[in-house]
VOGU-3710 file (C-alpha; in Angstrom, 3 decimals, decimal comma):
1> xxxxxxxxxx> 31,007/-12,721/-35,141  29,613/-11,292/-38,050  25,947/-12,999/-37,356  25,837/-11,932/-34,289  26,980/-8,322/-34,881  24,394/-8,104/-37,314  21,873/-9,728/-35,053  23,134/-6,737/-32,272  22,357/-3,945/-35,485  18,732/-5,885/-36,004
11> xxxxxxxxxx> 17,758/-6,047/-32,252  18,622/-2,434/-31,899  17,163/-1,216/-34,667  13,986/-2,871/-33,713  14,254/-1,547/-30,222  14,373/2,066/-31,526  11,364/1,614/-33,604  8,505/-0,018/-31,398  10,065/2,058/-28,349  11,505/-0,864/-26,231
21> xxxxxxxxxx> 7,882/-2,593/-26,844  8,398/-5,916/-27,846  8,473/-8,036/-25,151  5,447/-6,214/-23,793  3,446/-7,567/-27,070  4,910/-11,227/-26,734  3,965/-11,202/-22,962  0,257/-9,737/-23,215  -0,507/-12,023/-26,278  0,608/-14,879/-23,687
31> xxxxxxxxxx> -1,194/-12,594/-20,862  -4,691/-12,901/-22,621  -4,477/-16,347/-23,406  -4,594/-17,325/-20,031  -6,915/-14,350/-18,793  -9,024/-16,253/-21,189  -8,386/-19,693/-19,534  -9,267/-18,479/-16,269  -12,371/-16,537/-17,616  -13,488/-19,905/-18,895
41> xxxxxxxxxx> -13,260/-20,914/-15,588  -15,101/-17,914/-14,025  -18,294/-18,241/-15,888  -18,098/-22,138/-15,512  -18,570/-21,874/-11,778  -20,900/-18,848/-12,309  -22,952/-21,099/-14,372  -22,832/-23,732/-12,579  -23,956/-21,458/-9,050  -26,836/-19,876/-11,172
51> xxxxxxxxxx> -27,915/-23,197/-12,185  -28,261/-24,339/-8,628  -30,463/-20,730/-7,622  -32,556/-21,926/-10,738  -33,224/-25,082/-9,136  -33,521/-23,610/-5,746  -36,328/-21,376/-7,110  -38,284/-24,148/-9,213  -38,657/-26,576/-5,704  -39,651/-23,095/-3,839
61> xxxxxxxxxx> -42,760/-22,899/-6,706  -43,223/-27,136/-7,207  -43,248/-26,917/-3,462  -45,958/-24,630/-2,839  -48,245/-26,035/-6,091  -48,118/-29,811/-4,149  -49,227/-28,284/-0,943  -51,739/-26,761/-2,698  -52,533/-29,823/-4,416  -52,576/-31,286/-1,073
71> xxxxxxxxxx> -55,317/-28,932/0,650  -57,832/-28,585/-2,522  -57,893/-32,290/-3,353  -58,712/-35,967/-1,714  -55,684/-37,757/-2,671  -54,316/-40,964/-1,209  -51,295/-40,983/0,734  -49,944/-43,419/-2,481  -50,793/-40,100/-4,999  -49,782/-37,337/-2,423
81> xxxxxxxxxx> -46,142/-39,319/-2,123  -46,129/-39,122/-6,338  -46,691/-35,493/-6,051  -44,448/-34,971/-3,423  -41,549/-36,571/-5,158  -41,450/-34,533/-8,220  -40,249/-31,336/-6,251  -38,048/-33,881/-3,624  -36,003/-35,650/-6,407  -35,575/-32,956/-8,423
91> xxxxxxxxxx> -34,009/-30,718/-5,388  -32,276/-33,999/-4,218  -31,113/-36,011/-6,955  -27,516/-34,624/-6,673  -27,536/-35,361/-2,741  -29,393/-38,779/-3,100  -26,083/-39,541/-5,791  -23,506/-38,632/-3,020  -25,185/-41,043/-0,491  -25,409/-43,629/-2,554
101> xxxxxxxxxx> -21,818/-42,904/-4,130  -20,284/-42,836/-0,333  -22,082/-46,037/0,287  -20,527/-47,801/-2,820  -17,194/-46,465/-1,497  -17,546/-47,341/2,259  -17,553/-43,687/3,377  -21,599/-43,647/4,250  -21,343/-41,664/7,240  -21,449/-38,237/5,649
111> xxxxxxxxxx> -23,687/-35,044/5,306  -25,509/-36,361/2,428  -26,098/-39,863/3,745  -27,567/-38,178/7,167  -29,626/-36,147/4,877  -30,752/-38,766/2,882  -31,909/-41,165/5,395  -33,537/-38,322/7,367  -35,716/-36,889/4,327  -36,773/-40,408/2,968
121> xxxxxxxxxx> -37,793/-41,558/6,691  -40,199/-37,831/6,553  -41,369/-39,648/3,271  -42,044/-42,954/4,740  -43,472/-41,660/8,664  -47,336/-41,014/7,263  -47,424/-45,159/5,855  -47,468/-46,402/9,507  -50,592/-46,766/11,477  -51,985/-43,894/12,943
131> xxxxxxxxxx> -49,113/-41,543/11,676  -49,583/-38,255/9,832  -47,237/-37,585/6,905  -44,499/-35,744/6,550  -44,358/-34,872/3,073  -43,848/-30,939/2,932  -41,146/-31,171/5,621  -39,451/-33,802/3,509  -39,111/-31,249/0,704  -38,354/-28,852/2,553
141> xxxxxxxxxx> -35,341/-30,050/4,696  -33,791/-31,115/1,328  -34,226/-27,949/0,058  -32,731/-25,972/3,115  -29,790/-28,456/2,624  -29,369/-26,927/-1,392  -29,644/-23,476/-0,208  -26,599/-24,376/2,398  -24,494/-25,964/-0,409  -25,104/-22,691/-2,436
151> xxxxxxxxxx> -23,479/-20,627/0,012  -20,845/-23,118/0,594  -20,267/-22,634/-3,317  -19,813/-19,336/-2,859  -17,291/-19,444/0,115  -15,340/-22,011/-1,242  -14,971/-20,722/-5,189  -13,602/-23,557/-7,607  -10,162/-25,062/-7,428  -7,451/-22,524/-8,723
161> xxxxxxxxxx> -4,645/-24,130/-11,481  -1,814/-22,035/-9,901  0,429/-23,183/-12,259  -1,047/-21,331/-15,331  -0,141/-17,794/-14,928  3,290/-18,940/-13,812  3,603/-19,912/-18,152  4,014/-16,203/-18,517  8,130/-16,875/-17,108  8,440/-20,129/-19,434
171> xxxxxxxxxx> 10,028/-18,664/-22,827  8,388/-20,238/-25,708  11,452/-20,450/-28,056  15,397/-19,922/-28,257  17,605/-19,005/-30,542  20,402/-20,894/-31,195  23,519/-20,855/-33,437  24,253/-23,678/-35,168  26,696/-23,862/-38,697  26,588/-20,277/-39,078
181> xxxxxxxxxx> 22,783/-19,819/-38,437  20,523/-18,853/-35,889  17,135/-21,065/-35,435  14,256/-20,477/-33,769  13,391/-23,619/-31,689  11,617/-24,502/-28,432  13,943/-24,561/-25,686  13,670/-28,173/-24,852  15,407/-28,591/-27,736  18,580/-27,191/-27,239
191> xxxxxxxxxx> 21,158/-28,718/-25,128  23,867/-28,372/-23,098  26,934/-26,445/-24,176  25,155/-24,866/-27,487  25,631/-21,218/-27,918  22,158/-19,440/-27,972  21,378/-15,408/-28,411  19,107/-13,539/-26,384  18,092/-10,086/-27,802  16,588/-7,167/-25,769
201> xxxxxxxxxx> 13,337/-7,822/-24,773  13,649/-11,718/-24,955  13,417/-14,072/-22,129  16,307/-15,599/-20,687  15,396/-19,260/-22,387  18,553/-21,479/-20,618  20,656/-21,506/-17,245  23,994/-20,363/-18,928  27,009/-18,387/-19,504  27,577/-15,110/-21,057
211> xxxxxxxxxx> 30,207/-15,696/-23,625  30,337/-11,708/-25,578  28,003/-8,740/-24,895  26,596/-6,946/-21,758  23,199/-6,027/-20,255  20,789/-5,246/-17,820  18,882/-8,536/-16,221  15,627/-8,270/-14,949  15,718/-10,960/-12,263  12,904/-9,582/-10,295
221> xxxxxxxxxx> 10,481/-12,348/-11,412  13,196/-15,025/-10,205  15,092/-13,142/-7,159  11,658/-10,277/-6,428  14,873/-7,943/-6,462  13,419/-4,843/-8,376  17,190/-3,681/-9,719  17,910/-5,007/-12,264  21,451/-6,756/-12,917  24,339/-5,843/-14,625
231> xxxxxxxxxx> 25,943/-9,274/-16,477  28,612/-9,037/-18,798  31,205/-11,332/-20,317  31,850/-14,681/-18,058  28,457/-13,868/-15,734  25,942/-16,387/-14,991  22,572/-15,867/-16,441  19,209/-17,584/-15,334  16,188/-18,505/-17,053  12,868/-16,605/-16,629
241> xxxxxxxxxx> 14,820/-13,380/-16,180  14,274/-10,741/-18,413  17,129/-9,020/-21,094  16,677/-5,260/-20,742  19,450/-3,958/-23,307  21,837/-5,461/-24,964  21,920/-8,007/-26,893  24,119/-11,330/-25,657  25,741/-14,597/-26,487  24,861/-17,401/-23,922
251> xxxxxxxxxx> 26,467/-20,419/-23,496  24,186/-23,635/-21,936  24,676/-25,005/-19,158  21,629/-26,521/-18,461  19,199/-28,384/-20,178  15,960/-27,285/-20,380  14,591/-29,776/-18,016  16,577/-28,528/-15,279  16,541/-24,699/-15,855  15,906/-22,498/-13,027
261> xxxxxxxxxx> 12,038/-21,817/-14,933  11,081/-24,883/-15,161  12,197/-25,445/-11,451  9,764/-23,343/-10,462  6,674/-24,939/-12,342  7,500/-27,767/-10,610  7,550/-26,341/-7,587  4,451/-24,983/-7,453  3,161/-28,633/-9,069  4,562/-30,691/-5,827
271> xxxxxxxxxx> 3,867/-27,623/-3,279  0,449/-27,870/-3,933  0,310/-31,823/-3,559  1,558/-31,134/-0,164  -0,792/-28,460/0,850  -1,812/-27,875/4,255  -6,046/-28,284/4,128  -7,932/-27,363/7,072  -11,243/-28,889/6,685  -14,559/-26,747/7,866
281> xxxxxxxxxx> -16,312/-27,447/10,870  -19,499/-28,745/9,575  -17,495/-31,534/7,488  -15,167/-32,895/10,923  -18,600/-32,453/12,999  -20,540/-34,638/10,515  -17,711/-37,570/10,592  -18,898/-37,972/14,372  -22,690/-36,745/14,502  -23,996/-38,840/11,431
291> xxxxxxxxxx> -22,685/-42,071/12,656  -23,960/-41,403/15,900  -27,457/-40,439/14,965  -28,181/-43,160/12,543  -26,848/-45,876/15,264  -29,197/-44,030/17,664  -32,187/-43,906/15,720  -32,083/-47,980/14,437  -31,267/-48,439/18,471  -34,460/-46,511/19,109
301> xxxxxxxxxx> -36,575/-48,182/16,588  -35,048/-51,814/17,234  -34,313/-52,305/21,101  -37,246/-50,939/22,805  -40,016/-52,924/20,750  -37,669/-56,162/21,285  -38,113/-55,478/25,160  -41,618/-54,311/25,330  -43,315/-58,577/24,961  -45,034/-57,945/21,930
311> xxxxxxxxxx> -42,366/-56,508/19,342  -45,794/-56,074/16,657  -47,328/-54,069/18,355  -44,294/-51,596/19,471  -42,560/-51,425/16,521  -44,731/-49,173/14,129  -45,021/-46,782/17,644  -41,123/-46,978/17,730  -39,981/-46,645/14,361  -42,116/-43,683/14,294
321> xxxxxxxxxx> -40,366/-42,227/17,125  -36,869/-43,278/15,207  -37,776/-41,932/12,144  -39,263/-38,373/13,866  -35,449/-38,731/15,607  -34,250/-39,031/12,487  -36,024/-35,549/11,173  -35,341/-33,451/14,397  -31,234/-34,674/13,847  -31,193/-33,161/9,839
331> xxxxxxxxxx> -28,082/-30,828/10,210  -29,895/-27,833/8,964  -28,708/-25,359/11,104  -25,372/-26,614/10,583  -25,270/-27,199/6,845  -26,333/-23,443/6,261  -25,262/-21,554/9,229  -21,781/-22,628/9,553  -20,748/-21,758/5,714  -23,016/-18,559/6,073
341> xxxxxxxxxx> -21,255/-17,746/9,247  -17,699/-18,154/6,703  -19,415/-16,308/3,787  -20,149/-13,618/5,847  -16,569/-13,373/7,388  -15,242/-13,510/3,982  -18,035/-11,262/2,586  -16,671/-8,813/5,321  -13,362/-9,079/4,982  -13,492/-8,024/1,173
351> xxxxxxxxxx> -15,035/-4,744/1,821  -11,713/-4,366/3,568  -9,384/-5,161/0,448  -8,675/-8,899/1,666  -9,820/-11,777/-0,406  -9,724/-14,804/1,698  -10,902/-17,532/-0,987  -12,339/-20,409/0,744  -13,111/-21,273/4,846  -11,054/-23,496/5,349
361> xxxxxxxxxx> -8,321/-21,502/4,621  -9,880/-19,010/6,892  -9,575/-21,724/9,641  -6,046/-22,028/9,263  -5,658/-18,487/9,222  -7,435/-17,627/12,333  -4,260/-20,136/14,038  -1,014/-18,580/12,345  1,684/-18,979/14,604  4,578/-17,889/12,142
371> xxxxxxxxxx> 4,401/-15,306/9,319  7,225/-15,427/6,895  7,549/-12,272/5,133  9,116/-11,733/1,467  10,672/-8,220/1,569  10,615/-6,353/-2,380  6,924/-5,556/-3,194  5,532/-6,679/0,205  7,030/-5,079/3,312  8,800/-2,679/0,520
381> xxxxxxxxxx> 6,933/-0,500/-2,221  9,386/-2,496/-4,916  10,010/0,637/-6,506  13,314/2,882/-6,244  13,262/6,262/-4,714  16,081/9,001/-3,419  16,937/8,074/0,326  19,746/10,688/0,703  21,664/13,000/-1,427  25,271/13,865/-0,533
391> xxxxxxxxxx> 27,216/16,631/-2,366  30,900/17,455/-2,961  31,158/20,655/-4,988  27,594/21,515/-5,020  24,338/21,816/-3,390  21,399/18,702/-3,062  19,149/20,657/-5,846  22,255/21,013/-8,079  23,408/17,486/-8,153  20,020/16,195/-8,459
401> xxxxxxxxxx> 19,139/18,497/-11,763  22,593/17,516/-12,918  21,892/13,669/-12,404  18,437/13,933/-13,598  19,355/15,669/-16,891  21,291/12,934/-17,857  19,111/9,849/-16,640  16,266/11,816/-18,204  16,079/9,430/-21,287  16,996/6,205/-19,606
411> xxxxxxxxxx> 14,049/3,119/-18,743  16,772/2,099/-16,132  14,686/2,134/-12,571  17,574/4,214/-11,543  16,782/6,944/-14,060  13,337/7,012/-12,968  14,043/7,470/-9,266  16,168/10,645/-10,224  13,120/11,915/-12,464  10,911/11,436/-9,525
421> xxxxxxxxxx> 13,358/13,704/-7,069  14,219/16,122/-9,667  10,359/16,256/-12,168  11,133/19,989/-13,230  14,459/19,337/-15,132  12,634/18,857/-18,369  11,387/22,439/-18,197  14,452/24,663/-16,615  16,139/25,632/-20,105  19,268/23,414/-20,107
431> xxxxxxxxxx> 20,136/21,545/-22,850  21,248/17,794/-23,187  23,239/16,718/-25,821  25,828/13,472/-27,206  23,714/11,187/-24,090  26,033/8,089/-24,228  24,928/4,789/-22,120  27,934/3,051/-20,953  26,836/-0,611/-20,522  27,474/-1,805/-16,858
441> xxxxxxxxxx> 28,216/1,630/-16,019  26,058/4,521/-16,595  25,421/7,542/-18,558  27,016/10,616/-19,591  26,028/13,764/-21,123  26,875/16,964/-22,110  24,474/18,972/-20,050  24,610/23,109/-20,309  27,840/22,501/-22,263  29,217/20,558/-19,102
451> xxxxxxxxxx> 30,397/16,881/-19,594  28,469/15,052/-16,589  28,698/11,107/-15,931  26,030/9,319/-13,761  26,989/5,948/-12,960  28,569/3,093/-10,471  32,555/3,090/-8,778  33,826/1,874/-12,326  31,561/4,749/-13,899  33,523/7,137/-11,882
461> xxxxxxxxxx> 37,040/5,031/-12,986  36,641/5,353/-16,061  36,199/9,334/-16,037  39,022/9,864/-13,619  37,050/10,738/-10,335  38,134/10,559/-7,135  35,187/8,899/-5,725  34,538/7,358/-1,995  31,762/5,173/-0,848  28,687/6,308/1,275
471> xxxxxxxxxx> 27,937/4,905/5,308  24,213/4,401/3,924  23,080/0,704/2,279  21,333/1,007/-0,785  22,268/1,900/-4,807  24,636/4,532/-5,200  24,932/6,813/-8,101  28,127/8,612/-7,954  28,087/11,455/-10,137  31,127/13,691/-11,458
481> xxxxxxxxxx> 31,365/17,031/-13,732  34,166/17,255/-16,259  36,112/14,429/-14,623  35,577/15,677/-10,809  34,044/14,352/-8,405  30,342/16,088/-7,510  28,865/13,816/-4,726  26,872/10,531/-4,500  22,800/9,839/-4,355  21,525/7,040/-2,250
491> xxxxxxxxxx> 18,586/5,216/-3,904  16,462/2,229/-1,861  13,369/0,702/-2,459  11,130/2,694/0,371  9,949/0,290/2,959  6,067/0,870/2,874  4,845/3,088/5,901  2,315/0,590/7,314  5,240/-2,224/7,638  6,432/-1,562/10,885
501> xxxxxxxxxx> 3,104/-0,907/12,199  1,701/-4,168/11,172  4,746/-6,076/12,635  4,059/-4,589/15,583  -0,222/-5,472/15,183  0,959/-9,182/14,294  3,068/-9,429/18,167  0,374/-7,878/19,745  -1,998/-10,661/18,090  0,299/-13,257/19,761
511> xxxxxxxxxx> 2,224/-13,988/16,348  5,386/-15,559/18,033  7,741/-15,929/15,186  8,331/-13,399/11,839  10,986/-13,830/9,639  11,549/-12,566/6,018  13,297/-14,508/3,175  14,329/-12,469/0,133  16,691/-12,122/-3,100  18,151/-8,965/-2,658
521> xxxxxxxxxx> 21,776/-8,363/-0,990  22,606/-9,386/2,691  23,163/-5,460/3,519  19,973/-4,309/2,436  17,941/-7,267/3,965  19,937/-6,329/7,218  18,703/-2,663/7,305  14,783/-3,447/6,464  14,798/-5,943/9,168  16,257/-3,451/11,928
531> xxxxxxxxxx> 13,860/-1,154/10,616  10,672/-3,426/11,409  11,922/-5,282/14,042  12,219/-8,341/12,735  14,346/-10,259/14,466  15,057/-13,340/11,798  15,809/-12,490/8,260  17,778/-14,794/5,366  19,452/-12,671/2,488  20,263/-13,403/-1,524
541> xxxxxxxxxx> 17,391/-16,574/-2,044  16,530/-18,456/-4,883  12,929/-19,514/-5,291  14,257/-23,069/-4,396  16,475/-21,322/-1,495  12,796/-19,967/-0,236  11,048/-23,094/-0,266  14,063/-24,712/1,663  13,946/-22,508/4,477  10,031/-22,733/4,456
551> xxxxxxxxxx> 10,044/-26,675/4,722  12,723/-25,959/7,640  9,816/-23,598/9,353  6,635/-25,769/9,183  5,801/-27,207/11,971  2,886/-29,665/12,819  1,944/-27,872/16,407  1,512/-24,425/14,237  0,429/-22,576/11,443  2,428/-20,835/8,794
561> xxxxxxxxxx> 1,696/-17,626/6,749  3,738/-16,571/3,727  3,300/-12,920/3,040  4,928/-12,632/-1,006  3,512/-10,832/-4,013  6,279/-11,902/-7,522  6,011/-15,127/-9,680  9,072/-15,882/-7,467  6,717/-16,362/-4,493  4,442/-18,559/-5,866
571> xxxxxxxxxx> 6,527/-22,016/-4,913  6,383/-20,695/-1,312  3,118/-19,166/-0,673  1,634/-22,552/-2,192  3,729/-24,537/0,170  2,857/-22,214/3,554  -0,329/-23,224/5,409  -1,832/-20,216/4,529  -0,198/-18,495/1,410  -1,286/-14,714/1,146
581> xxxxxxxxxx> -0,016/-12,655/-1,867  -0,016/-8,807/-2,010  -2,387/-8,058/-5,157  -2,322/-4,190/-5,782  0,940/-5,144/-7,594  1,506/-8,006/-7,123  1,807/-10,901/-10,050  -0,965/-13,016/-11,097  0,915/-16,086/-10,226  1,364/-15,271/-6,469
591> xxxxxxxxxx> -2,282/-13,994/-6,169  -3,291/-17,643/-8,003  -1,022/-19,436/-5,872  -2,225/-17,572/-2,672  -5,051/-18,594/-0,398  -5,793/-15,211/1,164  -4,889/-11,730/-1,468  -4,578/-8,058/0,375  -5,781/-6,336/-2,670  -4,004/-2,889/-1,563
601> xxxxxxxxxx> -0,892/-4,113/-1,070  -1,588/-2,632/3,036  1,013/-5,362/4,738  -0,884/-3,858/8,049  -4,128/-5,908/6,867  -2,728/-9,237/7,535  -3,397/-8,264/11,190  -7,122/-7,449/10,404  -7,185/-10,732/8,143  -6,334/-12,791/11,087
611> xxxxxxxxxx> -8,969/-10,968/13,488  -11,772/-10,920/11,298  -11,041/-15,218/10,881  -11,076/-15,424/14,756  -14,461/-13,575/15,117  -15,762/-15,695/12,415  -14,618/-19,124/13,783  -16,038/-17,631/17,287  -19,069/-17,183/15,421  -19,329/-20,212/13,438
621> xxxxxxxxxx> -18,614/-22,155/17,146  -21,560/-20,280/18,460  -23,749/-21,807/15,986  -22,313/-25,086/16,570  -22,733/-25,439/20,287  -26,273/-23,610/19,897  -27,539/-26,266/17,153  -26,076/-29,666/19,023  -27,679/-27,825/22,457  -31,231/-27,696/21,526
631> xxxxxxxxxx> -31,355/-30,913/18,617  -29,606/-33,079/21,804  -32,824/-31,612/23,603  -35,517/-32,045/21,097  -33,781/-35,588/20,253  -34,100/-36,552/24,144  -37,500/-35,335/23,935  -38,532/-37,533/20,632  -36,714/-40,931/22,169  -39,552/-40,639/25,141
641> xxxxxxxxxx> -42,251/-39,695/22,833  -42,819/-36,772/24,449  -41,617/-34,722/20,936  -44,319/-33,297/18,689  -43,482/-32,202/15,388  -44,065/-28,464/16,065  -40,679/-29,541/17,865  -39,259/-30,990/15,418  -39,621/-28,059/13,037  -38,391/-25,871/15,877
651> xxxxxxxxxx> -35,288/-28,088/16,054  -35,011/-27,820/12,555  -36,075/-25,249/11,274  -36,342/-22,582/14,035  -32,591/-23,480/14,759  -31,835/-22,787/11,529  -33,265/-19,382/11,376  -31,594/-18,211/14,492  -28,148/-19,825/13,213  -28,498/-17,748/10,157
661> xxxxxxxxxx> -29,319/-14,437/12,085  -26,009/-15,236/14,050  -24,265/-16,032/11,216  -25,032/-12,353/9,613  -22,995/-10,558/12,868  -20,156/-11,778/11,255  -21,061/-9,559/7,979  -22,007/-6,579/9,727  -19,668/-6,522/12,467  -16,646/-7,305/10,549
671> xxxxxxxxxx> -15,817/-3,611/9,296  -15,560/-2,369/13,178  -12,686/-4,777/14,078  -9,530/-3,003/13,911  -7,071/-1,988/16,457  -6,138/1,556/17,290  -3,010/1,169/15,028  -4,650/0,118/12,040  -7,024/2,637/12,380  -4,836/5,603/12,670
681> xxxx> -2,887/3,793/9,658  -5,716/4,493/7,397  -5,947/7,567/8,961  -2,764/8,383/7,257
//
């Protein structure tokens, strides 16, 4: 007892100097070194994407010096190939790698292996009798297909490690008592039933039980309920949550292992191992059109010679024909258009605050069937505010100043919300003496020589007031002068004014199920759901409650969207189909965990996230359809020898060009779509 009261002296004492500060050092020291992890990770794919330009720009110049090789000198076909391959292998070394690689592991019929095949049959066409070569157009195909993977890099981004920023919960030590002392130790070292201390400031290290002391819990990185929790003596306390005041005795009842914290990391671990991946168009299209062609073309070159009486003689004319097949078929248009078409869309959509980071995920979106909605920090502001103020013996202004005088010195979310209602108390005269903070009950202070208490029911017990409760849901701070009763405040967390408007957009959009899954108290998740019209809501989750529920709502016939924005989210919105995170305020392990990030915190963009994906899918079709239409033309054409290569480089190239115009509509046009409501939300 002594230990720990002089532990309680320390811990205060410390408070009072840095200011309440501590934590905040512990958690950006942890903060940077994983800002600096995924800045490591930033410039790596920068690097990598500028490397790739570099190389783009090198072929453009080796390119243009063999052609003009070419034109100025008499060079064999033998010595025009050698000059020819120095810009071709260079370019198309890393795609020559992946053909052979899929070969080696039976998966040949791929983008790579099409373009492969297609390129070094340009390279072999001018070797047969009476054929010109192809040399240039071999280059250049290859090098249309690196400018299409460089856009795809930047659609796509690099793989995200979710599970990093979610470290920032995970304490790093715990202090324990053991024969008199207390040691600093990991918390995988501590077991089960062995008494540890938590001071303010500290992470909640163990699942326990508080055995002497009382405090304020911040849960909201566990629960994403922003009020924090009174615990005393005999409470339950959770890892990952946050102690706010005073300093406590836990008791263990978990091991590390099986904490609620290191739940969660796991969580997210598995969640992502079963992650919903929509692949891209061009990828599913290639798994049918490259087997097809290549079949096609050795058909072309093989069948008609073996019918035609003298097989010699028809061959070279034939494989010629196969191999100009072979050219026309190069996926150009659909290597570069279709991931423009996407980096367009997603181009777009961030000049409208919403970070979609890859196209396939953008696919998925553009079929959401169900959005699930967390409700603190995403259909909510997450912050407190006065909903209604009802007096007994005075007016609203007077119990306000009164209340805010008090709570004028407390870091209680509470306080704040009265200093918000009230921000001229500090400069009206009064004066605001012997301020006393009654753990797990409130405040009280001699304001204007007037003895005032701020606080809950067993604030107003204590004190001797005849206090009654209040019709309205929400936190209510009773308040009393001198032992009588003065009236109560209502405080909520405000439910953001575009909510109800984009539930509404999201109906409209043929959304047929919403429901919201949250932490905070069945009464409260009751109101906000009336409010929005949301006609499905579950009340008082754990992060493991969430992901239960979510697994209950995924269905294989449609997609699901998450809609969260805490560290408590992040199991969830990696599990979803689609997981979107509010990032205005939201944590950095939902917005790493999410696949699509409203970067304002607008809930009403969700409904222009999922428009802006269908016009870019309808886009990305167009190109498609266009593309298959005039190659299946061209390639018709080329099997009759009736094909020249002008054609074939209209096919190709041509094709590609008027893709790629296509594909820019979705950039340009993307700001214009928005409905009426969203529009006279911004308006607001």
């Amino acid at each position: 007892m002594e230990e720990f009261e002089g532990i309680r002296q320390e811990a205060t004492g410390k408070r009072q100097q840095t200011g309440g500060n501590s934590h905040c050092h512990g958690h950006c020291h942890e903060g940077n070194s994983h800002e600096h992890y995924h800045e490591h990770e930033h410039h790596h794919h920068e690097h990598s994407l500028k490397e790739q330009l570099v190389k783009i720009l090198i072929t453009i110049v080796m390119l243009v010096a063999a052609v003009i090789i070419e034109k100025h000198t008499a060079l064999n076909t033998w010595q025009l190939l050698l000059v020819y391959l120095v810009p071709y292998l260079f370019i198309g070394f890393d795609t020559l790698k992946e053909a052979a690689e899929g070969l080696a592991h039976r998966d040949a019929f791929n983008e790579h292996f099409l373009m492969s095949v297609a390129t070094i049959g340009a390279l072999c066409i001018g070797f047969l009798p009476g054929a010109e070569t192809q040399f240039p157009e071999a280059v250049f195909v290859m090098l249309f297909f690196q400018i299409g993977e460089l856009f795809e890099g930047y659609a796509e981004g690099k793989s995200r490690d979710s599970i990093q920023h979610l470290m920032n919960i995970r304490p790093d030590t715990a202090n324990v008592e053991r024969n008199g002392e207390v040691l600093t130790m990991s918390p995988d070292e501590v077991g089960v039933g062995e008494t540890i201390v938590v001071r303010p400031g500290e992470k909640v290290p163990l699942d326990g039980v508080i055995l002497e002391g009382s405090t304020a819990l911040n849960t909201v990185a566990l629960t994403g309920e922003s009020m924090p929790r009174e615990a005393g003596v005999g409470d339950e306390v959770i890892s990952g949550c946050v102690n706010m005041s005073g300093l406590i005795r836990v008791r263990t009842t978990k091991s590390f292992g099986e904490s609620t914290v290191s739940k969660i990391i796991h969580l997210v671990e598995s969640a992502n191992e079963h992650k919903s991946k929509s692949e891209t168009f061009i990828t599913r299209f290639a798994r049918v059109y490259t087997p097809v062609v290549v079949l096609a073309a050795v058909a072309l070159a093989l069948l008609p010679p073996l019918f035609s009486g003298s097989f010699a003689e028809a061959f070279p004319v034939w494989l010629y024909r196969a191999l100009l097949f072979l050219v026309v078929s190069c996926p150009c248009a659909l290597v570069i258009s279709v991931p423009l078409t996407f980096f367009g869309g997603i181009g777009g959509a961030s000049r409208n605050g919403i970070l979609i980071k890859g196209a396939n995920y953008m696919d998925v979106l553009s079929k959401v069937g169900t959005v699930v909605f967390d409700k603190t920090g995403t259909l909510t502001h997450g912050q407190f505010a006065v909903e209604a103020v009802h007096p007994e013996m005075l007016d609203e202004r007077q119990l306000l100043h009164l209340a805010a005088h008090v709570e004028h010195f407390s870091t209680h979310p509470v306080g704040a919300a009265l200093r918000d209602a009230f921000p001229d108390e500090a400069t009206d005269g009064c004066e605001v003496s012997e301020v006393e903070e009654v753990a797990g009950h409130g405040v009280q202070a001699l304001v204007g020589g007037r003895r005032v208490s701020v606080g809950n029911a067993k604030m107003m017990e204590r004190v001797g007031a005849r206090w009654h409760d209040c019709h309205l849901t929400g936190t209510i701070i009773h308040v009393a002068v001198d032992g009588e009763y003065a009236g109560h405040i209502v405080i909520n967390d405000r439910v953001k004014e575009t909510s109800a408007a984009a539930i509404a957009e999201l109906k409209q959009l043929g959304v047929q199920r919403m429901v919201m899954l949250t932490g905070d108290r069945e009464e409260v998740a009751a109101q906000v759901a009336q409010k929005l019209g949301i006609d499905e809501y579950h009340a008082e989750l754990l992060p493991t409650d969430k992901v239960t529920y979510l697994n209950e709502l995924l269905t294989p016939d449609s997609q699901l969207a998450f809609v969260g924005d805490g560290i408590n989210d992040a199991p969830v919105l990696a599990r979803a189909d689609v997981g979107i995170a509010m990032g205005g305020l939201g944590s950095d392990a939902a917005i790493e965990a999410a696949d699509v990030v409203l970067m304002d915190d607008n809930p009403s963009k969700l409904a222009l996230a999922i428009r802006i994906a269908r016009r870019t899918l309808r886009i990305a079709r167009q190109n498609v359809w266009f593309a298959i239409g005039v190659k299946i033309a061209v390639l018709l054409l080329a099997a009759f020898g009736l094909a020249t290569m002008w054609m074939a480089v209209f096919a190709d190239v041509g094709v590609t060009v008027l893709a790629i115009l296509n594909a820019m509509r979705a950039l340009r046009a993307v700001e214009t779509v928005c409905t009426p409501s969203l529009q006279q939300t911004k308006t607001k």
